[in-house]
Steps between C-alpha positions, in 0.01 A plus 500: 500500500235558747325766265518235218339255765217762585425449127468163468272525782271705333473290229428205702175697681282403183245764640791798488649313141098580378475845615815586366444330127172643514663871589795489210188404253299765550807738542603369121109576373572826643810599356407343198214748485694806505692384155187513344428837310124659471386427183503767229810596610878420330683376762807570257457868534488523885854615519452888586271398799721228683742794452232766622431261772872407641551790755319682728162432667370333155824276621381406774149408317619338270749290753180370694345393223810279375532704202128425349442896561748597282376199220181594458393168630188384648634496862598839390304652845649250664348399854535887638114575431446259773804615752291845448177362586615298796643797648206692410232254654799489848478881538106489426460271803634786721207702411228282387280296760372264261836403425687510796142262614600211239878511639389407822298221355785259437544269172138605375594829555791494347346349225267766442801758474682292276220489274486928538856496393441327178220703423677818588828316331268511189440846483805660511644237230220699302653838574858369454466352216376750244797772669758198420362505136470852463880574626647230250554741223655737725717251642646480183296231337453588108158529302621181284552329808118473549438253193099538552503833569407704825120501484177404707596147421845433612458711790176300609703196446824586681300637791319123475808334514728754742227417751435165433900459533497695839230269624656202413821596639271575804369127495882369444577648811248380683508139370895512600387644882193169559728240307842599444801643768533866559288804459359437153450927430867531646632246298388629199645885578815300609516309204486780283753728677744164484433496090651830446802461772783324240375738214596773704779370652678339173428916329658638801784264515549531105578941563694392771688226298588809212676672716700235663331508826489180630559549867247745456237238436608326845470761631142586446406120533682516890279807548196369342589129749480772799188667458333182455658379862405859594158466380439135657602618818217808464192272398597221768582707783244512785492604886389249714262594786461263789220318582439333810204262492268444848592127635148342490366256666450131312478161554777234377775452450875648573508604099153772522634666811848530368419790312291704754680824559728476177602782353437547097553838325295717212732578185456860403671548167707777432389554159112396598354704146755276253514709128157686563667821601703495180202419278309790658811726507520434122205526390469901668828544299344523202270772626760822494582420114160472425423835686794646330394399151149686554408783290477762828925406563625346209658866379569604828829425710309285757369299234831436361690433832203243578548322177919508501537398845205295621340376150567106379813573311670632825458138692877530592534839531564684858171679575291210396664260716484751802132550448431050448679422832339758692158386324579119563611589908172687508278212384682235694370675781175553356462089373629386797266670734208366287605085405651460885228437714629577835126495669419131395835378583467650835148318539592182315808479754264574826246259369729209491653583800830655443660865615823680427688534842448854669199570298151434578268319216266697305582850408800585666603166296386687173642843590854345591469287165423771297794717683783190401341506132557894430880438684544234288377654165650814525876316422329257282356743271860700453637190401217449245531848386909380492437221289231641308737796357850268481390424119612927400790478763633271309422680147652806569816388700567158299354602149282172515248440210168555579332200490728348661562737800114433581585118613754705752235587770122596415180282499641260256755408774292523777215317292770228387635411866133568696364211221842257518460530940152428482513207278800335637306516842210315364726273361683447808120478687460167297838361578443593864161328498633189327734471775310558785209232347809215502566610878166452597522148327806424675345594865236329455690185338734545846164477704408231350789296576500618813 
């Protein structure tokens, strides 16, 4: 009852009851999108590549896209090109002064590296999009499929509209963040990794229901219920670090010294890097296979091992996984060290006054910081790694289908949770606002009549 009364409350906020229409229409434009197949292409003879396209790393492609990877469709990149070129312009702010100058600069800076992003967003569309054409045929797309043929001119147009698609899917997103609820680029990922979750659920359940194992398919839901609890608890959990605040001097009343000398406390999460260690982890995965499949190894027994054990089409196998969750432990260290800014914390808590008990402000501040951050992230990334590598656990000992053994731990679950917490809490932000406006009405309604 009280969750069905949180509802109605949201729909009474006619601010939140905008956002929200405004988010579910765009979110339909976008889905809508990735139905639509390039032109020149049969649609009816894209079989062999949704099947090329079900397991494996393509999977996992294809999943983030909501299936328009593996339909030819215009979204058919997706919104990854500019994932890839965020993380690209975050990493080139470590390194270049110019940039790390216009992130100092607040909203106009920020403004100027947004506009870099698109730019750079632009650019690798350019050198994705020709590879995704090129590797259709080999994905198991026929000749006859291609009813104009494969020359200058359907490639120049497909390129056109791959990364006119990517860029609008890049404007959706945005349009969602400034007028809509929620992240409007995690929305979209989300959105698409929720299009192919009863697909793969109703084929899994369908084996299952052939061999009359029901209770098996409880089973695997129970399990599947855990690891979500399991992963909430891993993206929400933080360590609080007292703050104790200098009592300063001010005139008035009781109510503005009440608070000198209170005691607040900095959140440090445990899982401070989110999926980036996983999307880095992943894409260095597909570096052995490639290295494997050169000319110099690909006859040799190295070559071989590389490609068998670490390649794409060993995702689940046991080498692979050993290799991702030492790779994603690795880089949680590494993206953690360079998004958590220990130093300005340290200053920003000095300059307004504040110190953590038994340490003096200023560096020692920053050093002890830093020192509770690689404590903290050192748990935090196993259980990433954990999660991260749950999807083959549960391949190899429960004989799950692929696809949907991915939704079992990964970045689609970590993605789908990280996106639900964060919009719920701006959702709850508005009710909490709403409320606190009508108390401020009521005290000053009480001082009134008083």
């Amino acid at each position: 009852m009280k969750f069905i009364e949180s509802l109605k409350n949201v729909w009474k906020i006619e601010e939140l009851r905008n956002r929200i229409i405004v988010t579910l229409g765009l979110l339909l434009v976008y889905r809508f999108g990735t139905q639509v197949t390039l032109p020149g292409v049969d649609a009816a003879q894209l079989a062999a590549l949704g099947d090329k396209t079900s397991q494996g790393l393509l999977g996992l492609l294809s999943q983030f896209t909501g299936g328009a990877f593996s339909r030819a469709s215009v979204f058919a990149l997706g919104i990854m090109p500019y994932i890839s070129a965020s993380i690209v312009v975050q990493l080139m702010g470590i390194a270049i002064p110019y940039l790390q100058k216009l992130q100092k600069e607040g909203a106009s800076g920020q403004k100027k590296v947004n506009q870099i992003t698109r730019w750079l967003t632009i650019a690798i569309c350019l050198l994705q999009a020709p590879g995704y054409l090129a590797s259709l045929p080999a994905l198991g797309v026929p000749q006859s499929a291609f009813l104009l043929g494969t020359g200058p001119l359907f490639y120049f147009s497909s390129v056109t509209i791959l990364v006119t698609g990517c860029i609008f899917a890049m404007w959706l997103g945005e349009k969602i963040t400034d007028k809509g609820i929620g992240n409007g680029i995690s929305l979209l990922i989300m959105v698409g990794i929720i299009a192919t979750l009863p697909q793969s659920f109703i084929q899994n359940a369908a084996t299952r229901l052939e061999g009359n194992n029901v209770m098996l398919i409880l089973f695997e839901l129970v399990i599947w219920f855990v690891i979500i609890l399991v992963t909430i608890m891993l993206v929400m959990a933080v360590r609080k670090i007292a703050v104790q605040y200098a009592r300063r001097t001010a005139s008035g009343g009781y109510e503005k010294s009440a608070m000198a000398g209170s005691r607040q406390y900095i959140p440090l999460k445990l899982n401070a890097s989110g999926v980036m260690p996983i999307i880095f982890a992943q894409a260095i995965m597909f570096v052995p296979g490639m290295i494997g499949g050169t000319d110099l190894l690909k006859d040799s027994s190295v070559g071989a091992w590389l490609v068998t054990n670490l390649g794409p089409a060993s995702m689940f196998g046991f080498w692979y996984n050993v290799v991702f969750g030492l790779l994603i432990i690795v880089f949680t260290y590494f993206y953690t060290a360079i998004t958590v800014p220990t130093n300005k914390m340290a200053d920003d808590l000095k300059r307004s006054g504040g110190f953590i008990p038994g340490i003096r402000p200023g560096t020692e501040t920053a050093e002890y910081l830093d020192k509770i951050m690689s404590q903290i992230t050192l748990p935090g990334s196993i259980f990433l790694a954990l999660i991260a590598v749950f999807p083959a656990f549960i391949v190899k000992l429960m004989d799950v289908q692929q696809g949907w053994a991915l939704f079992f731990g990964g970045t689609s679950l970590l993605i789908m949770v990280g996106v639900a917490i964060d919009t719920m809490q701006q959702v709850n932000s508005y009710l909490l606002n709403r409320h606190y406006d009508g108390l401020m009405k009521t005290g000053k309604n009480r001082k009134a009549s008083a």
